[in-house]
C-alpha positions in Angstrom: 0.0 0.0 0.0 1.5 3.5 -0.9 1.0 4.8 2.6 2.0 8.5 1.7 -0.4 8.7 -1.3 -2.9 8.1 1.4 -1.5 10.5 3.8 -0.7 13.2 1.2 -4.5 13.1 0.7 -5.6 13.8 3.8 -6.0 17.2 4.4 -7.8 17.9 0.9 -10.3 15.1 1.6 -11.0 16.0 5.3 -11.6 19.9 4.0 -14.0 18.7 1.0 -16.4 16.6 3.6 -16.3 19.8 5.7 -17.3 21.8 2.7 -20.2 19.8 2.0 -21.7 20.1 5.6 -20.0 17.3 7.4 -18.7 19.0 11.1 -15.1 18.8 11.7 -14.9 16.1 13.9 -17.2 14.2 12.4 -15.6 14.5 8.9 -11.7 13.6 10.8 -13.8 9.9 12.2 -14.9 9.8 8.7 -11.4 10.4 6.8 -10.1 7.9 9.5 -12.4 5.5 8.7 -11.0 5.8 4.9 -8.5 5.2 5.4 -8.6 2.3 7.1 -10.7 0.9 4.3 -8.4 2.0 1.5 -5.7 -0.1 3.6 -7.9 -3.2 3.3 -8.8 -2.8 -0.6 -5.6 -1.8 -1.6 -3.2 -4.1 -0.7 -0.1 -2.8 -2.4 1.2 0.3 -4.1 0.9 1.3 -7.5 4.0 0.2 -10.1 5.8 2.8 -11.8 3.6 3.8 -14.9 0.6 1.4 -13.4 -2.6 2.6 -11.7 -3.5 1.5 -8.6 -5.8 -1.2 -8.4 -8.0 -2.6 -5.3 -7.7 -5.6 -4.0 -10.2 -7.0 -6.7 -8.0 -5.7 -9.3 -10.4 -3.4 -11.0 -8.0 0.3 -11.9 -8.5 3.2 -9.1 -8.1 5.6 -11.4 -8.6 9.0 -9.0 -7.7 7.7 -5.7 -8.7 11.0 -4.1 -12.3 10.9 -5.2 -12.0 7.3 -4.2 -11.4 8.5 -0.7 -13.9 11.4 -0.5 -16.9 8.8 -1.4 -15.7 6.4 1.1 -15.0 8.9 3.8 -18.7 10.5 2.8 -20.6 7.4 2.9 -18.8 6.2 6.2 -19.8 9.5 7.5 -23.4 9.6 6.7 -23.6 6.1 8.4 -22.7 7.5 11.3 -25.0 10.8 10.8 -27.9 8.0 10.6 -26.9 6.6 13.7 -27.8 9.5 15.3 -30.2 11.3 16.5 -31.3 14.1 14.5 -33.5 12.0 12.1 -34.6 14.9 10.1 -31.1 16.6 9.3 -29.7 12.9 8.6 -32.5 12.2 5.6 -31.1 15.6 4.6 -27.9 14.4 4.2 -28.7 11.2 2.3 -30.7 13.2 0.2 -27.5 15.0 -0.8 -25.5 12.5 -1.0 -22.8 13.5 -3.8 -22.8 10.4 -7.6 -19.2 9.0 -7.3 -16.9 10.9 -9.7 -13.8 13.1 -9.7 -13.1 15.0 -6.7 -13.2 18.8 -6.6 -10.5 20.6 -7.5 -11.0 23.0 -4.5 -8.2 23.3 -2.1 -8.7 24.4 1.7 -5.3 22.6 3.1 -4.2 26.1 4.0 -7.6 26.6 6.4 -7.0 22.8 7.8 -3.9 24.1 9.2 -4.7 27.6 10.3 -8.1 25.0 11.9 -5.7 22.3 13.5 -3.2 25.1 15.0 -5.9 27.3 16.6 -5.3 29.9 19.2 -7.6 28.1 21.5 -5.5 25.3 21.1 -3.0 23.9 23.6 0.6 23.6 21.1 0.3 19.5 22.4 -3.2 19.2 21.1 -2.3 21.5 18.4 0.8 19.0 16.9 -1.6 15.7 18.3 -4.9 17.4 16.1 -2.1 18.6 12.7 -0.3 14.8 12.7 -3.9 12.9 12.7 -6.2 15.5 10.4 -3.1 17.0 8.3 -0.8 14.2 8.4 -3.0 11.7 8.0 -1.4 9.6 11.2 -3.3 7.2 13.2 -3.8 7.6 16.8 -1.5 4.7 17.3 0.9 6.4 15.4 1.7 9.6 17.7 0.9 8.2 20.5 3.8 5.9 20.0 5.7 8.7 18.9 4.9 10.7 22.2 5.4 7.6 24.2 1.9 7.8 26.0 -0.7 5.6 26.0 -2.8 5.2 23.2 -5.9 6.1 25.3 -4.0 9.3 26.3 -3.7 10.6 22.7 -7.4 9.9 21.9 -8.6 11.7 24.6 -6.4 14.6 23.5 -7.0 14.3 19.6 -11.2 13.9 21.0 -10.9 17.5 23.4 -8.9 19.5 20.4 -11.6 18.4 17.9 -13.9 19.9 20.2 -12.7 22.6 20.8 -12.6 24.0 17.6 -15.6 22.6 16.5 -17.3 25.7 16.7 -14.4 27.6 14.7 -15.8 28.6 10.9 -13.4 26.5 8.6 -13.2 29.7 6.5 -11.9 32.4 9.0 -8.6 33.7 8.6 -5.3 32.0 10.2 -2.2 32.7 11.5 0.8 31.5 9.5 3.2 32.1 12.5 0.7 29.6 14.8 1.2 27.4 12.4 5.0 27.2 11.6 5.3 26.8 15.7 3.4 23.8 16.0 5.1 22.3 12.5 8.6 23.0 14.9 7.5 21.4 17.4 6.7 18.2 15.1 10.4 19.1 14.4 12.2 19.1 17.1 10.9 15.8 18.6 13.2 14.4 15.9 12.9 10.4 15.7 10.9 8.8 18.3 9.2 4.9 17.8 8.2 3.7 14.6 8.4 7.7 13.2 10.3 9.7 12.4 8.7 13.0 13.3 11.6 15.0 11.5 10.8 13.6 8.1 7.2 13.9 8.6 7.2 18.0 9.6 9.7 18.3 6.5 6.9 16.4 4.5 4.0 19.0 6.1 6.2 21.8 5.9 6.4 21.3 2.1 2.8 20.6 1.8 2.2 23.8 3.1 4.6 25.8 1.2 2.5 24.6 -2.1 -0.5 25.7 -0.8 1.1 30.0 0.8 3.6 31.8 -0.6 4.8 33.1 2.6 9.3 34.1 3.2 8.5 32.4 7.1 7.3 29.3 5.3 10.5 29.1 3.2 12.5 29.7 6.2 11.4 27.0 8.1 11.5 24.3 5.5 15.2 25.6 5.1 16.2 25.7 8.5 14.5 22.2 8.7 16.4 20.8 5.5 19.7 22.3 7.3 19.3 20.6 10.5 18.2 17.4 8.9 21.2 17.5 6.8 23.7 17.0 9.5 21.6 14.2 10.9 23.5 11.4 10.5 26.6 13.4 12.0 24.8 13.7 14.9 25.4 10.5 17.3 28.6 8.5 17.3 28.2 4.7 16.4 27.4 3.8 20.6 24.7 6.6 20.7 26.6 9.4 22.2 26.4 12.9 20.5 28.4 14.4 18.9 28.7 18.1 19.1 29.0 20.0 16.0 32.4 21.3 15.8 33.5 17.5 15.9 30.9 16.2 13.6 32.1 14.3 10.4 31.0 16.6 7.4 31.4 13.9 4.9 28.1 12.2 6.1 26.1 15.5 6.3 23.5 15.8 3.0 25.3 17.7 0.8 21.6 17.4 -1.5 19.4 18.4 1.0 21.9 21.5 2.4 21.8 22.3 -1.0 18.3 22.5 -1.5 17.9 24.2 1.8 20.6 27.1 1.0 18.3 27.6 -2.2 14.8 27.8 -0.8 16.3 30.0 1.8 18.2 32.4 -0.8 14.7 32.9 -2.4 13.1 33.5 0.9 15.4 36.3 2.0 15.7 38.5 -1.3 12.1 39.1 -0.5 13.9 41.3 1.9 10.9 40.3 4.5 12.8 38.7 7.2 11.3 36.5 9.9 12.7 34.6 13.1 12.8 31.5 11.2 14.9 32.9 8.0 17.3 34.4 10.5 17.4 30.7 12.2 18.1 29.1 8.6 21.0 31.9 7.9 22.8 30.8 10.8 22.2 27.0 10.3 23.4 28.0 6.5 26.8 29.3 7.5 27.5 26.6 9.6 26.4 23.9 6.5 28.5 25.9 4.5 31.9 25.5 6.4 34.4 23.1 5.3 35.9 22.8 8.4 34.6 23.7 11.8 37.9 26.4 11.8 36.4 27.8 8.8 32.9 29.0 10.1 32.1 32.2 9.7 31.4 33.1 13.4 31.3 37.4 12.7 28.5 36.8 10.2 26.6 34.4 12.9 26.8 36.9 15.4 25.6 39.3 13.2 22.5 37.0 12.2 22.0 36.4 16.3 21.9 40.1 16.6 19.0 40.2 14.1 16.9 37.3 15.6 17.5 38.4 19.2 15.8 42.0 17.5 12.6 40.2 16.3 12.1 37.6 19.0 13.9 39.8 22.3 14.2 35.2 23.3 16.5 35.0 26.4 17.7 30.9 24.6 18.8 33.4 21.5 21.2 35.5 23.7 22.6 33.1 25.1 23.3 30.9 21.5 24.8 34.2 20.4 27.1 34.3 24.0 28.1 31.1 22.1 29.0 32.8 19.4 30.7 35.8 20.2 33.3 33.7 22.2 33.9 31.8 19.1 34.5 35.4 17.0 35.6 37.4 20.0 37.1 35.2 22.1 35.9 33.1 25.6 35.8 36.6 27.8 33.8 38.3 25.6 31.3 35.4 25.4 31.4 34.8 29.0 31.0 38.7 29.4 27.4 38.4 27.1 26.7 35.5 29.3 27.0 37.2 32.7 24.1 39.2 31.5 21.7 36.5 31.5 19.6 34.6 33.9 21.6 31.6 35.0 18.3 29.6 35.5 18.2 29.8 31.6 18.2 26.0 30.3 21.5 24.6 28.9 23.3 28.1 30.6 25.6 26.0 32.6 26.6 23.9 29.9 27.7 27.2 27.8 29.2 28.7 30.6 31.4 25.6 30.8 32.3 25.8 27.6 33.7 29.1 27.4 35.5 28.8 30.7 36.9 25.7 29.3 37.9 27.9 26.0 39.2 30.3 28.3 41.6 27.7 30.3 40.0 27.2 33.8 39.2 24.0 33.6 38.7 23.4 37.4 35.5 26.2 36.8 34.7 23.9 33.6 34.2 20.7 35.1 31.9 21.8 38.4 30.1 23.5 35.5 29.8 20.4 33.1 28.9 18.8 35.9 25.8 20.5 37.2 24.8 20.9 33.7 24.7 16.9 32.9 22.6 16.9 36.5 20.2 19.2 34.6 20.3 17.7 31.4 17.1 17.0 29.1 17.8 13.8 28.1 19.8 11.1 28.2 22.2 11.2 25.6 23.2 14.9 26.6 23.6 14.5 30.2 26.1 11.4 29.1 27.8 13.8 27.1 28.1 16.4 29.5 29.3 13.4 31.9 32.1 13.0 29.9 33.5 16.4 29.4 33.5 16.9 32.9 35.1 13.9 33.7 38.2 14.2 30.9 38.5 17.3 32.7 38.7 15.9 36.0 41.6 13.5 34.6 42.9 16.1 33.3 43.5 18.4 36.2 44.6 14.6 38.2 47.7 14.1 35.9 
């Protein structure tokens, strides 16, 4: 079965039920249903130059409007199921003849819908991955590592709460790209790979808006996914990117993502995320980790910390400036920040590493591996501080 045909269709299948009356959750059960069906009558994918065929073997020659009959039908069986008898013989009455499916698009409104302001960003991402993405519940709640139960419950409270939103009201783009980064930044977790699968939705919706911030964050997402397999050293353990191996980074997808991003900024309309993908660029760029560009990066920090005034920017660009100034003048940005700031121990260690007090640098390495977020950096952070310890015993 061609599992992202069917998940590519999603969105425009769920927004043509809604169109014809169906209420948004009702219309998601419904989709759901389809494709759960569609799994059962078509057994395998579609050879090159071949149609896809159902299980019977007869041609589905417009899977799409294949879908959108299913999901319709599957949704007025439901609708007579219930109560409102009158309303229902409405529906059955208007019942669409099977044929090609409308060439009307509202994939832009399911994601403005599925990111709403009313919604918690962990309902948003749950509501995106199953009515944009196509996911099961299954799916992301293996992904989230909760129960299954959990994430239905979730999924069932976001559906209602925008159940009441009109599908065609205006959206915010910026909502949106936050709850595709979050998607992001979970990176691989189960059976998905969430990475892949915001890339995938990013680009969907970069077909549908022409928007510079939607650019930027497919660029900054091709960057970072890039250096991917660079990432983690054959036992698990990261590997910071100054001592990553540049030979396995993507050279394709770094090039694609310098592109897209290139286009985005000669709009001369920059956003937090296009600022994000210039600094993720330089560092792509650099043959060597010697050979990064750190005057220009600080420059770029300078310009995000100006559009999002984020305290985790400042001290990223403390980061930097000891890297183009020197360790005292990044420690000297850093004493200006709260020390509570997540990861702040673990940059302060850094530079006072860089700087050559390595007694300072391993208490610091230390307390940040206590207050690590996961496991692989706190290991990390173990070892630094250890080597230094050895270090200072010899």
């Amino acid at each position: 079965m061609d599992e992202v045909l069917l998940r590519s269709l999603t969105p425009s299948v769920l927004t043509i039920l809604v169109r014809r009356g169906a209420d948004f959750a009702a219309a998601e059960d419904a989709v759901q249903d389809a494709l759960i069906e569609a799994l059962r009558v078509w057994p395998a994918g579609p050879s090159p130059g071949s149609p896809l065929r159902s299980s019977g073997g007869d041609p589905i020659r417009d899977p799409k409007g294949w879908l959108v009959t299913v999901a319709w039908r599957k949704f007025l069986d439901q609708a007579r199921a219930d109560s409102a008898r009158r309303r229902r013989e409405d529906l059955v009455e208007e019942e669409p003849a099977p044929g090609p499916a409308s060439d009307v698009d509202d994939t832009l409104q399911l994601y403005f819908l599925c990111a709403h302001p009313s919604l918690t960003p962990s309902s948003a991402v749950a509501l995106t991955l199953r009515a944009v993405g196509g996911l099961t519940t299954r799916q992301i709640a293996q992904a989230y590592l909760v129960p299954e139960a959990t994430m239905a419950q979730r999924i069932s409270r976001a559906k209602r709460t925008v159940s009441g939103v009109r599908f065609d009201q205006p959206g915010d783009v910026a909502t949106v790209l936050r709850v595709l980064y979050l998607v992001f930044n979970e990176g691989y977790s189960g059976d998905l790979d969430l990475a892949a699968e915001a890339i995938r939705l990013t680009r969907q919706l970069a077909a549908v808006i022409d928007h510079p911030e939607v650019s930027g964050l497919l660029a900054l997402m091709l960057l970072h996914h890039a250096r991917r397999a660079g990432r983690t050293a054959p036992d698990g353990g990261l590997v910071p990117l100054a001592e990553q191996d540049r030979g396995r980074w993507d050279t394709r997808l770094i090039a694609e993502g310098v592109q897209i991003l290139q286009a985005a900024l000669a709009r001369d309309r920059l956003g937090e995320f296009q600022a994000q993908a210039a600094i993720a660029a330089l560092h792509a760029d650099a043959p060597t980790a010697e050979e990064t560009d750190w005057v220009q990066i600080v420059e770029w920090y300078d310009e995000l910390a100006r559009l999002t005034d984020s305290p985790v920017v400042r001290l990223n660009r403390a980061v930097a400036v000891g890297e183009a100034d020197g360790p005292r003048a990044g420690l000297a940005a850093l004493a200006a920040l709260d020390e509570s700031l997540p990861r702040y121990d673990a940059v302060a260690a850094y530079l006072h590493e860089r700087d050559g007090d390595a007694e300072t640098a391993a208490r610091l390495y230390a307390e940040a591996a206590r207050k690590a977020p996961n496991l692989a950096e706190r290991d990390y952070l173990t070892r630094q501080a250890a080597r230094l310890n050895t270090g200072r015993r010899r």
